[in-house]
LORO-353727 format. One record per residue (C-alpha): residue in one letter; x, y, z. Coordinates in steps of 0.5 Angstrom, whole numbers, plus 500, padded with zeros to 3 digits. Example, Ala and Ser with C-alpha at 12.3 -4.5 7.8 and 13.67 -1.06 7.14 Angstrom:
# residues 2
A525491516
S527498514
***
This chain:
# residues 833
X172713208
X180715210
X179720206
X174723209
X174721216
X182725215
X178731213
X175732219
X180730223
X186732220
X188738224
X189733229
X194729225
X198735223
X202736229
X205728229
X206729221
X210736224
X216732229
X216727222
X218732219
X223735223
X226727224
X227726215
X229734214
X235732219
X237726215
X236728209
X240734210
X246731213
X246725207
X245730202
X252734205
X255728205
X254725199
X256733196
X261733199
X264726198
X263728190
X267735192
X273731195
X272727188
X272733184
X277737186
X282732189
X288735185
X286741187
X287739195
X294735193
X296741188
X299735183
X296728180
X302725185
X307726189
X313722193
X314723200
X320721205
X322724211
X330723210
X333725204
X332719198
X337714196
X339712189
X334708189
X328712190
X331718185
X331712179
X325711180
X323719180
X328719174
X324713170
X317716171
X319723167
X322727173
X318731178
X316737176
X317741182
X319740189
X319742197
X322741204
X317742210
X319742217
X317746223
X322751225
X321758231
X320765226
X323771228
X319777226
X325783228
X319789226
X316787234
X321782237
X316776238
X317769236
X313763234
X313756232
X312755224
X311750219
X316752214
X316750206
X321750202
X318751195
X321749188
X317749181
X311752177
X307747184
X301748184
X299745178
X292745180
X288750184
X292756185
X297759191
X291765194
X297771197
X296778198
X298781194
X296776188
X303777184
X306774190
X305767188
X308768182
X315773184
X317770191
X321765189
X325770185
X325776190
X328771195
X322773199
X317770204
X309768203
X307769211
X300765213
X296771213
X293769220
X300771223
X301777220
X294779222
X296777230
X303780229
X301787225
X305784220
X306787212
X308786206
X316789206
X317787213
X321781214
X321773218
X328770221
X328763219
X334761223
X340764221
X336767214
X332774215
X327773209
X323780207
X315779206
X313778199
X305778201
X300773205
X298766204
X292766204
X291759203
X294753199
X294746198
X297742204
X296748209
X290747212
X289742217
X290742226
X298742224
X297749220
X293752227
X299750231
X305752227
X303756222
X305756214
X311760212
X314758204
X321760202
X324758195
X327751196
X334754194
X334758200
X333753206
X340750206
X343757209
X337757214
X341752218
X335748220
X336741217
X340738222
X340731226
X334730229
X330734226
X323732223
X324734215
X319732209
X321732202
X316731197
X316731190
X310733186
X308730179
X303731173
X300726170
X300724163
X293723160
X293717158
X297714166
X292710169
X295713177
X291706180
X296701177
X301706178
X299706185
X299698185
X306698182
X311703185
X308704191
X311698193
X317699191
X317706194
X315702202
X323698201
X326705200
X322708206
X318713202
X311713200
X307715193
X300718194
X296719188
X290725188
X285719188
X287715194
X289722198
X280724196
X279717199
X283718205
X280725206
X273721204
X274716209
X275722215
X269725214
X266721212
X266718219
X263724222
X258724217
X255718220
X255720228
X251726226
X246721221
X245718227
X244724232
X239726226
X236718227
X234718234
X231727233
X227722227
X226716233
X224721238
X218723232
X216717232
X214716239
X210722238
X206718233
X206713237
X202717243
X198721238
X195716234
X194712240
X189717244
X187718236
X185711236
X182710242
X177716240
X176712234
X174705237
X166706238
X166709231
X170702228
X166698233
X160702230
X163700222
X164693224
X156693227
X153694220
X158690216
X165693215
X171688216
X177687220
X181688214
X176694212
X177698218
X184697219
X186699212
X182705214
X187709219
X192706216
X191709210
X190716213
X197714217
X201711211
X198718207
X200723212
X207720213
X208721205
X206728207
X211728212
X216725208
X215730202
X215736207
X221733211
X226733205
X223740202
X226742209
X232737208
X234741203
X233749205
X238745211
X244743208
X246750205
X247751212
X252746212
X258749209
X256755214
X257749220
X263746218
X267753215
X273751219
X273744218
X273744211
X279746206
X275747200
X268750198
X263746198
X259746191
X250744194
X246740188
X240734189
X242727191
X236723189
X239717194
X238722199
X231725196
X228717196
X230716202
X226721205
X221720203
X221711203
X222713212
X217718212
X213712211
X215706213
X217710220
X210713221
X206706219
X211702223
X210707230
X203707229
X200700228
X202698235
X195702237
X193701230
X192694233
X187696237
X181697232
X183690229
X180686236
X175691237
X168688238
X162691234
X159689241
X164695244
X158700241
X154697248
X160697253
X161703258
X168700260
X175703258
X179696254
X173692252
X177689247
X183683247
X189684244
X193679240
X201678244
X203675238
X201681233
X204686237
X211682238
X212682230
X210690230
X216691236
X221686232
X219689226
X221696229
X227694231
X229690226
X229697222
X232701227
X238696225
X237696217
X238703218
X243704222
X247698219
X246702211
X249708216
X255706219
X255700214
X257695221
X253690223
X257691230
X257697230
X249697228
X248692234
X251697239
X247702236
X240700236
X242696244
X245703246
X238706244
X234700247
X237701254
X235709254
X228708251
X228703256
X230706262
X227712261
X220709260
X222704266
X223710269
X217714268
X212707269
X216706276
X214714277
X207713275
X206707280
X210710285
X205716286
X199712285
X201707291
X204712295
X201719294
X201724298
X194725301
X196731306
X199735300
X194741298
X189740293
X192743287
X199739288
X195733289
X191734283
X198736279
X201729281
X193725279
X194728272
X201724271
X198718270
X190719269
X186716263
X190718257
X196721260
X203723256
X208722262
X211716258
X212719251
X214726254
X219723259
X222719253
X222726248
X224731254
X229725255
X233723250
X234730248
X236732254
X240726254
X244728247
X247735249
X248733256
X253727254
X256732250
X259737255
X260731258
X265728254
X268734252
X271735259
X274728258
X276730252
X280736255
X281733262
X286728257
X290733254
X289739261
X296741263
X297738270
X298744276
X304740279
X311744279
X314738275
X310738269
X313742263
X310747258
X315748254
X318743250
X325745247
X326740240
X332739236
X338742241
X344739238
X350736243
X354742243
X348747245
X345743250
X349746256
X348753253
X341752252
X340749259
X344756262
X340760259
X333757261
X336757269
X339764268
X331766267
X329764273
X326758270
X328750272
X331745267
X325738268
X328735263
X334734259
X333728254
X338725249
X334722244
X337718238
X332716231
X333708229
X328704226
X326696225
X331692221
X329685224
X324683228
X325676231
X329672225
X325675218
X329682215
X324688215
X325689207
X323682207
X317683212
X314689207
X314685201
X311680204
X303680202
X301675207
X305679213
X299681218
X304686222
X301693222
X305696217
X307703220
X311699224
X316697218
X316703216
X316708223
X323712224
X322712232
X325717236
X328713243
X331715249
X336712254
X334711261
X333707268
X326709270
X319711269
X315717269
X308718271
X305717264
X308709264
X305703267
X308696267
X305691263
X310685263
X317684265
X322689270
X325696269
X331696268
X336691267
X342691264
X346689259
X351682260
X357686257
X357685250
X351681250
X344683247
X342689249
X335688253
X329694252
X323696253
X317697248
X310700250
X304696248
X302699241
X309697238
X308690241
X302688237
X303693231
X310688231
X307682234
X313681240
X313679247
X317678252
X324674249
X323675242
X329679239
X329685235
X335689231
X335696230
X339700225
X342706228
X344711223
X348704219
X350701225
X346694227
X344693234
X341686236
X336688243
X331683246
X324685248
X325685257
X319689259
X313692256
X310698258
X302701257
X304709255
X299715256
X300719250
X294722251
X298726257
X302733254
X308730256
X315727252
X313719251
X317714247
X315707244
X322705246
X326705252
X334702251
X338702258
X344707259
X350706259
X349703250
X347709246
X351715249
X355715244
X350714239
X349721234
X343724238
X340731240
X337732246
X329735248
X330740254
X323741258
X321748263
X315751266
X314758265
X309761271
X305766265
X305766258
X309773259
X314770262
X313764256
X315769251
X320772254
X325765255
X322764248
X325771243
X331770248
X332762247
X331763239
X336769239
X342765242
X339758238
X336759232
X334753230
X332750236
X324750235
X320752241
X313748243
X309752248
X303746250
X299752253
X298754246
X296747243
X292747249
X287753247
X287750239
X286743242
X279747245
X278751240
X277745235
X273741240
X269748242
X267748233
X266740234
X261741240
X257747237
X256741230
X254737234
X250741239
X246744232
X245737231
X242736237
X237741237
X233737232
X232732237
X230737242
X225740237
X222734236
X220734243
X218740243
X213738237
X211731240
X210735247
X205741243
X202735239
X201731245
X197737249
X194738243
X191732241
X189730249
X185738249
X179735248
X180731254
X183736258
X177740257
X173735260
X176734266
X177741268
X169743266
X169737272
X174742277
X169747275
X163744277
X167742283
X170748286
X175749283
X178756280
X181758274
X188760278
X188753281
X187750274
X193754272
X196753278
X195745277
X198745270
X204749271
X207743277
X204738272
X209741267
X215742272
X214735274
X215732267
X221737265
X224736272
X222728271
X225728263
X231732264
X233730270
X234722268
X236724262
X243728265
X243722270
X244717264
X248722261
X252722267
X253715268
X253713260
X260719260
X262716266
X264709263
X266711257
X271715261
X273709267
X273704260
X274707255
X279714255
X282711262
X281718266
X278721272
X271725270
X269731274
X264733271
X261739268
X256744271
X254747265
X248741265
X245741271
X245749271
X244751265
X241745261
X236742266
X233749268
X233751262
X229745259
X224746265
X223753263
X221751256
X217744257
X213749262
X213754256
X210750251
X206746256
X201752258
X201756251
X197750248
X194749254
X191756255
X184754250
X184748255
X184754261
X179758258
X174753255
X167754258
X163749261
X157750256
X163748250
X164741252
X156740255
X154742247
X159737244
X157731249
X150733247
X151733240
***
């Protein structure tokens, strides 16, 4: 019986198994990526370390730390990285880079891509230079001109196409310029302050097991202040960060599949309810409840699998597009292959999802009387309260299964499925409260046609609901987007007052800071500030050492804090980005007393301090015993020089130090020109220009928005199919009632002109309280969560509402066009029949 009812039927089921197919294709594509590239990051660790294992540190290593390279055969090769200001004499232009030292056969795994080929192999003996090749496209550079490295001139042996270690927002902000490691001391640039990483690389034995080796030495190396990571734990980590962004689309790709089955929910609905004096009719003549139910379920559950089988085809052709989408996020080629995990979970959703969104109205052919053969009335019929609270509590309870197998969080789970509760519910509630509205309060002086178009909102058999949600929630994804990404860019905006810097003098010693601060006076431009800064770091936190501290396992302390070299300052107040949590600013010392500072919030409950308790700081081998007598709240997120750690003057004056210089330059002429003049006179003072990170800060959430917007159009896809669907699987009903207008008077323009507003109103209805929710939703996430004023973007209300009415308009009139042109004697014969 399912089998043949389905045949005549089925062509009006297609459409719902067609947003199902959307919803598991967008799933299935993503975990199938993910999977991928999870596998790839596996595979081709060593390739992205360049080595089995390196040893890292940030100051040069102790004897200690060299016994313990010494004791596991040497390393096999080496390189100092630090960030510098290059020259290029060719065109007088300078930029920010990010120098490294090389030393050895490194890599040894993958291969150092330049242009020429040969210059991975010969630079280190010419002497020569290996320039990002970005860089000498933007400076019309080529191979034989030369780069200035502080007080080195190196020739360009070729481009760096890439290598290991090179990609990454820090290569867009300072790109990556390799020298020999020899020829880094006669550059001058290692000097107090400055921020140095030295690595040593390593390759592995066959038999080494980098796990124990991992569990062993890197303890040990903690102590020293260095660090050993193996290609497995760096996959891991690097894993773990996409991974993460994996999840979030997995769940865009989840509501686009949600919003499929509310589509299925309203087709088989009015599906049914056609259906009900036929079952009532199987029921006279001995069919069972159990019979019929199982009937229309079959048929569901069949074009569910159909839809699943379909879905994950479409999944498939979707994720070669993957490594196309994220190019510029990812520092290796992606390699495609089948996931059978992802394949059975698309399938096994196809069908749970269908059955569970169809047996809500499936219900009604449980509790239909064979006795509805003689009844006239609309819901001659009882359903039970009891069953359909099982079917929604077991609708949500997959919803969070499915979310928790995601994000593998019950917390996070239980947010989710809350989240999309509250916006179903809303836009629901909304479109319920509009449909009462107008029909207790509809306004009978309208002309015909506009009270004919409200009348349809909530006539018999009417789609208000269902397309309120799918217009919504897709409207709602994209809004969000664009509203988040100014919150996101209003953090990190260059603020237009006079006192805001934009360019950030580093490492200026004591000796130069005079000339340099002249020489920025000297072009017009004002010196804002002339920090001194000193490095120190935790010696001793309350009355326990920090290396004891370290090797205790039970210590629940955030560990980086043990481990951090931080950059203080000196002075008696605060700056905007600085709010008082706790305490008074400044005091002063009692003369030789402890010395009282101010920490920010972060470093108080990383080190698990508060107001009194002591801490003492090893600055450069000199002890200094001070006592936490303020806590601040710092807005990092500000582009602004901000610190952990605040002494008072009159301690660290005579401390070593180095000193940060800020300006504002009016125009990036004017930047460039006090920059080539500056690394001229100093050549290894680097130079931050903070409108530059600005632009590669939105050039990075400009890709990030254009994922996410691919993804979202899943979501608007799908209400675009539920909204064909919904057209047409009521068609036949719509024909009916326009056979009626026209027995009545009413002309085929207004008909048409009917169905047009009907459609503007369901746009205008869907996507208004989609941007609404949207804009209350980013509005709280910036007052509670990013703590910034949101003015929010124009781009929704201008471009995505109207465009969104336009389409719902569209779509509504193309598959309403056989409904306008149905003659009269077409519905007459079928009631006949």
């Amino acid at each position: 019986m399912a089998w043949r009812d389905s045949k005549a039927s089925g062509s009006r089921l297609l459409l719902f198994m067609a947003s199902i197919i959307l919803g598991i294709a967008a799933v299935v594509s993503i975990q199938s990526f993910s999977e991928n590239l999870e596998e790839n990051i596996a595979i081709q660790s060593k390739i992205l370390m360049g080595a089995d294992f390196v040893i890292d540190s940030n100051k040069p290593l102790n004897e200690k730390v060299l016994a313990i390279i010494d004791s596991l055969g040497g390393a096999d090769g080496r390189s100092v990285g630090f960030g510098s200001m290059a020259i290029f004499p060719k065109t007088g232009d300078t930029k920010l880079v990010g120098v490294r030292g090389m030393e050895g056969a490194y890599p040894f795994y993958g291969e150092m891509e330049t242009e020429p080929v040969t210059a991975a192999q010969t630079y280190q003996e010419s002497g020569g230079a290996l320039v990002d090749a970005t860089l000498m496209l933007q400076y019309g550079l080529q191979q034989g001109d030369s780069v200035k490295l502080g007080n080195t001139v190196f020739p360009i042996a070729g481009s760096l196409i890439s290598a290991p270690g090179t990609s990454g927002v820090g290569a867009l902000v300072a790109p990556p310029v390799i020298i020999p490691y020899d020829a880094v001391e006669g550059t001058g640039l290692i000097q107090v302050g400055s921020r140095i990483g030295y690595d040593y690389y390593f390759v592995a034995e066959p038999e080494q097991d980098l796990v124990e080796l991992d569990e062993v030495v890197d303890p040990q190396l903690d102590v020293e202040n260095a660090d050993l990571d193996t290609h497995i734990s760096t996959a891991e980590q690097l894993g773990r960060s996409y991974d993460n962004f994996g999840k979030f689309l997995n769940l865009i790709a989840f509501i686009a599949l949600l919003l499929g089955c509310v589509g299925v929910a309203s087709s088989v609905h009015i599906y049914v309810k056609e259906k009900l004096r036929s079952v009532a009719v199987l029921k006279c003549i001995g069919a069972t409840r159990r019979q019929t139910f199982l009937i229309y379920l079959l048929q569901i559950a069949g074009m569910g699998l159909l839809g699943g089988i379909l879905g994950v085809l479409c999944g498939l052709l979707l994720q070669q597009s993957f490594p196309l989408l994220l190019e510029g996020f990812l520092p290796f080629e992606v390699q495609i292959s089948l996931v059978p995990n992802a394949l059975w979970s698309g399938l096994i959703l196809g069908v749970l999802l269908s059955v569970l969104f169809a047996l809500m109205p499936l219900l009604n052919t449980w509790f239909v009387s064979p006795l509805q053969v003689l009844r006239v009335e609309e819901n001659g019929y009882q359903k039970s309260r009891k069953a359909q609270l099982w079917v929604l509590l077991g609708i949500v309870l997959f919803i969070f299964s499915f979310s928790f197998w995601l994000l593998g969080s019950a917390r996070y789970a239980l947010y989710f499925v809350l989240g999309i509760l509250v916006v179903f519910a809303l836009l629901g509630g909304v479109a319920t409260l509009f449909m009462r509205g107008i029909k207790k309060y509809f306004p009978t002086s309208w002309g015909f046609t506009a009270r004919q178009s409200l009348l349809n909102l909530y006539r018999p058999n009417n789609q208000t609901t269902v397309l309120v949600l799918a217009i919504g929630v897709g409207t709602f994804l994209i809004s969000t987007l664009y509203f988040t990404k100014d919150i996101l860019l209003a953090q990190v905006s260059l603020e237009a007052s006079e006192d805001t810097p934009n360019l950030i003098l580093l490492d200026v010693q004591s000796d130069e800071k005079l000339a340099a601060a002249n020489s920025i006076e000297a072009s017009g431009l004002p010196v804002l500030n002339n920090i001194p800064i000193i490095t120190m770091r935790m010696h001793q936190i309350k009355e326990r050492p920090v290396r004891e501290l370290i090797l205790d396992s039970t210590v629940t302390m955030n560990r980086w804090v043990l481990f951090h070299e931080f950059r203080v300052t000196y002075r008696d107040s605060l700056v905007p980005s600085e709010r008082t949590v706790e305490g008074t600013w400044p005091l002063e010392r009692q003369g030789n007393g402890i010395i009282p500072i101010s920490i920010s919030d972060n470093v108080a409950d990383g080190a698990q301090v508060k107001i009194g308790d002591t801490i003492v700081f090893n600055v450069q081998g000199v002890l200094m015993e001070t006592k936490v007598a303020h806590l601040r709240e710092v807005d990092w997120a500000r582009m602004q020089v901000n610190f952990s750690i605040l002494f008072p003057s009159g301690v660290l004056e005579e401390a070593p130090q180095f000193h940060v210089l800020t300006t504002k330059a009016p125009d990036a002429i004017k930047s460039a020109e006090l920059q080539r003049d500056l690394v001229r006179k100093f050549p290894t003072v680097s130079i931050i220009d903070l409108r530059q990170i600005l632009t590669v800060i939105e050039d990075i959430l400009g890709k990030i928005a254009w994922v996410i917007n691919f993804m979202a159009f899943f979501s608007i896809l799908t209400g675009i199919i539920v909204l064909i669907g919904s057209v047409r699987t009521s068609k036949y009903q719509r024909i009916k009632e326009n056979v009626l207008l026209r027995t009545l008077g009413a002309k085929g323009k207004q008909i048409l002109r009917i169905t047009t507003l009907e459609y503007l109103y369901l746009g205008l209805l869907g996507g208004g309280i989609g941007i609404v929710l949207s804009l209350l939703g980013s509005l709280l996430l910036a007052r509670f969560v990013f703590e910034v004023s949101f003015v929010p973007s124009s781009v929704p209300f201008l471009v995505v509402l109207p465009g969104i009415m336009v389409l719902v308009l569209l779509i509504g009139l193309l598959n309403s066009k056989s409904v306008l042109q149905s003659p009269p004697l077409e519905v007459l014969r079928k009631e006949g029949v």
